[in-house]
N, C-alpha and C positions, 0 to 999 in steps of 0.2 A: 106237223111239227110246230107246236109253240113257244116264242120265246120275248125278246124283250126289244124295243127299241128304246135305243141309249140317247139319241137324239131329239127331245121334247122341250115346248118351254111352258110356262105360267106365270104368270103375274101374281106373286104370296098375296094372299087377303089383306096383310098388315100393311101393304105399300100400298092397295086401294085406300085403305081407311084413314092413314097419314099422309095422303093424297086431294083427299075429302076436308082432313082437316085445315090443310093447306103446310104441311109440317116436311121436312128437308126439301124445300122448293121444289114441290110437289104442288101439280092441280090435275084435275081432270074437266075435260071442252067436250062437249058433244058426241060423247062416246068412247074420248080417247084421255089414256093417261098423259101427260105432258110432266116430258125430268128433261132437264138442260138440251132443252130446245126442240127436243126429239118425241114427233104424238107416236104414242101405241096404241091401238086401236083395239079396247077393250074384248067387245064378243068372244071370241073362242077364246082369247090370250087370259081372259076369265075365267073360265067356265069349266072346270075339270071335270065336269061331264061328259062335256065337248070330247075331252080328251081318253077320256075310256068309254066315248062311243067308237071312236078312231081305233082305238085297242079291241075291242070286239068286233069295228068289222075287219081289222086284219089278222083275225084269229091268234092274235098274243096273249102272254102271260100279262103282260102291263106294259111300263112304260118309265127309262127314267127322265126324269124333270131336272131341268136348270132353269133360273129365270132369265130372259131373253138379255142380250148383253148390254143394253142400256140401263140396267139395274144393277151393273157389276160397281160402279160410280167407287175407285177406291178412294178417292181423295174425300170421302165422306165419312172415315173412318170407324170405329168397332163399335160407337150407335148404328149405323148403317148397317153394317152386317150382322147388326143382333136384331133389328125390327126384321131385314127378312127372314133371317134363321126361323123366326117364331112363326112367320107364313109358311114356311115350308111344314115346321112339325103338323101345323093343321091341315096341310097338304095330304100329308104321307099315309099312303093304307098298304095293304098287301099290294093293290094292281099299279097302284103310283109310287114309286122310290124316287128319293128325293138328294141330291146331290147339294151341298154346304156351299154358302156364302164364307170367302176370308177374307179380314180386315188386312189384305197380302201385304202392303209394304209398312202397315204396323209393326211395333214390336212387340204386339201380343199375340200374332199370328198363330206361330208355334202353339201356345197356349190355349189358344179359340180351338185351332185343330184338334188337338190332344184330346180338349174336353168334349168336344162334338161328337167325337169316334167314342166312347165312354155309353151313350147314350139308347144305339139299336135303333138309331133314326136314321139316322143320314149314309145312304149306300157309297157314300166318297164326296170327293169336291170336283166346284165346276171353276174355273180359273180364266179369265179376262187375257188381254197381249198388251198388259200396260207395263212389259220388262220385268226382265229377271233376274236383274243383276243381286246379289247380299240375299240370295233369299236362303243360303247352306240352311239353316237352321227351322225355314218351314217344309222343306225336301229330308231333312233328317226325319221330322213326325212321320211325314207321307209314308216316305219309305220304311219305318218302320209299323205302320197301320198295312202296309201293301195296299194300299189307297187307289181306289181306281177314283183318277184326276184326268177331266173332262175340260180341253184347253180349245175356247172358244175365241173366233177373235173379236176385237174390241172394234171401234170405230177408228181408219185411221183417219191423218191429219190432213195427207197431201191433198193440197187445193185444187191437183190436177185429174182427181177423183171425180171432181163433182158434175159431170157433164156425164149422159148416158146412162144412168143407174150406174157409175165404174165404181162408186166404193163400195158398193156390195159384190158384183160380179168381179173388179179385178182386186180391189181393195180388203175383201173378207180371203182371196185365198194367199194375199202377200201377208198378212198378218198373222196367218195361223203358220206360215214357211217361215218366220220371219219367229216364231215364238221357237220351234222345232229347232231353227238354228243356234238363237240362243242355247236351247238345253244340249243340242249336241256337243257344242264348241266349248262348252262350259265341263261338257264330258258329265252330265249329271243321270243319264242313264247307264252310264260305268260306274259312278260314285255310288247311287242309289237303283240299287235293279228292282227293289222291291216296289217302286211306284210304279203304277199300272196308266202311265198316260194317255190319254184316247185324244187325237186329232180329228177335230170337226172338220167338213166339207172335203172327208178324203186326205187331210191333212193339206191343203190346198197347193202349195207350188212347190212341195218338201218335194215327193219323187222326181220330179221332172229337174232338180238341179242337186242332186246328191252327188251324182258324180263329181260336177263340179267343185263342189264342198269340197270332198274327198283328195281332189288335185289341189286347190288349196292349201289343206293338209300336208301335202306330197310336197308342194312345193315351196312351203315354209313362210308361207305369205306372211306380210306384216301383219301382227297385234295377235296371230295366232299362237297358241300353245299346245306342246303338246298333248292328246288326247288318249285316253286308255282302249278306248276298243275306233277300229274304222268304222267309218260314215254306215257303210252296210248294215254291219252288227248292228251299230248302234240302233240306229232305225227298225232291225228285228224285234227291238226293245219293246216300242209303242205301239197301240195297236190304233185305227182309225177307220171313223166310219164310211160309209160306202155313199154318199151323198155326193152324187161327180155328173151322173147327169148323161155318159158316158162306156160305152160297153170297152171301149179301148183304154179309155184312164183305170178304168175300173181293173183289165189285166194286169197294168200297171204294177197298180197298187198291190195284187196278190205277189208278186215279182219282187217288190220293195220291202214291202211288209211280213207275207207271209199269209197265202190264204185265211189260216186260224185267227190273224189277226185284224181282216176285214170284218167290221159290223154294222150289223144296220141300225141308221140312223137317218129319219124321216125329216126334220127340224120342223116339225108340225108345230106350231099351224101356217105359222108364213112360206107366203108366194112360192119361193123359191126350192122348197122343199120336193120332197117325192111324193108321189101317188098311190104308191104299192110299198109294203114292206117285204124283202126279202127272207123268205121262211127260214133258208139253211142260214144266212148269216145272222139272225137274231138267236140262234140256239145259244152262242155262246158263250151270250152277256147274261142269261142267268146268275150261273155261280160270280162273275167278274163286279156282280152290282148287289150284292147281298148287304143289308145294311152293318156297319162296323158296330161291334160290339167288344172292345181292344181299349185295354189301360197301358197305356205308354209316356213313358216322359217327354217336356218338352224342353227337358236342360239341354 
């Protein structure tokens, strides 16, 4: 059974080469790209050979691509996310689909969106945890593209991260629990069902405090409002991938989620990724990742 891993990343061409030039404080040291402070470590994050050799030997159809989150950089605005837009299109074959950069708390968002999905390139977007507050009006595009939006988390801030590898081990899965809560509490997978959100690393801390949420809810906690569908539902909504690391998170998540809604996602090529792709769970991001090809307004 062949099918797709939803969890990939690349480095677009266009950020190596405005990298080179020295252009959006951008360098590349001894192999590694360097963007506000942070080296990527060129080789595979390169090489998308690399990455449909990974594809061949796990016997899939392809692969979709994000670039890795330190190139999400939104305060770099809609040049930023049009240099990499343009590395993804040279990205993109049948075996690589390729998931859209938004200039997200622009106000051309909407717009960038609309016109991207127009194109037969971009299988949906991939989306950072830099808040989601005022975004109704790029959640309207989405949901009307039925947009599969791939919510990665970003780098957090707390200082109390940085001992132990914690900001990727406890730091990437409070970000991505921390973006899910936003959308639940916001009630935006009630408002908009047609977006197809996919939670990285499992969705990382979302199952294991929903209930909680839910009491919350129940018990009228301050700054809460009321919400259209419960914590349960609403999380039937999204789907996420299976990157946990965990045969018991992993039951989890079938419980939370919804078997159908677990998918495999590798985060190839970094460390911390899996080893094996799951053959039943990659069946069925085929159809979910098909490039948009949808004229939709962004009024």
């Amino acid at each position: 059974m062949a099918g797709w891993d939803v969890h990939t990343h690349l480095i677009p061409p266009t950020v190596l080469s405005a990298a080179h030039r020295g252009d959006f404080g951008l360098s590349v040291d001894h192999g590694a790209l360097l963007v506000d402070g942070e080296r990527l470590p060129l080789q595979r994050l390169a090489d998308p050979a690399a990455l449909l050799h990974w594809v061949s030997s796990q016997s899939l159809d392809g692969a979709v691509v994000s670039v890795p989150p330190a190139l999400f950089r939104y305060d770099a605005g809609p040049e930023w996310a049009s240099l990499v837009n343009q590395g993804l299109r040279e990205l993109a074959t049948p075996q690589l689909r390729v998931l859209a950069q938004l200039p997200l708390h622009d106000p051309s968002a909407p717009a960038v969106a609309a016109q991207l999905a127009q194109e037969g390139v971009f299988s949906g977007f991939a989306l950072g945890t830099p808040g989601y507050a005022g975004l109704d009006p790029v959640w309207r595009v989405l949901d009307a593209l039925e947009a599969f939006t791939l919510i990665h988390p970003g780098h957090s801030d707390d200082q109390r991260l940085r001992s132990f590898y914690l900001s990727n081990l406890l730091g990437n899965p409070y970000e991505t629990g921390l973006a899910a809560a936003e959308l639940v509490f916001a009630d935006v997978p009630g408002r908009f069902p047609g977006i197809r959100f996919c939670l990285c690393h499992g969705g990382g801390v979302t199952a294991a405090v929903a209930g909680r949420w839910q009491r919350g809810i129940d018990q009228s906690r301050p700054g809460i409002e009321p919400v259209s569908l419960p914590v349960a539902e609403a999380l039937r909504r999204f789907y996420v991938d299976d990157l946990v690391h965990d045969d018991a998170v992993l039951e989890l998540l079938t419980k939370t989620f919804g078997p159908e809604r677990v998918l495999a996602g590798s985060d190839w090529p970094f460390p911390m990724g899996s080893d094996v792709v799951s053959a039943a769970r990659s069946a069925a991001a085929g159809e979910l990742t098909r490039p948009l090809a949808k004229e939709v307004s962004a009024c």
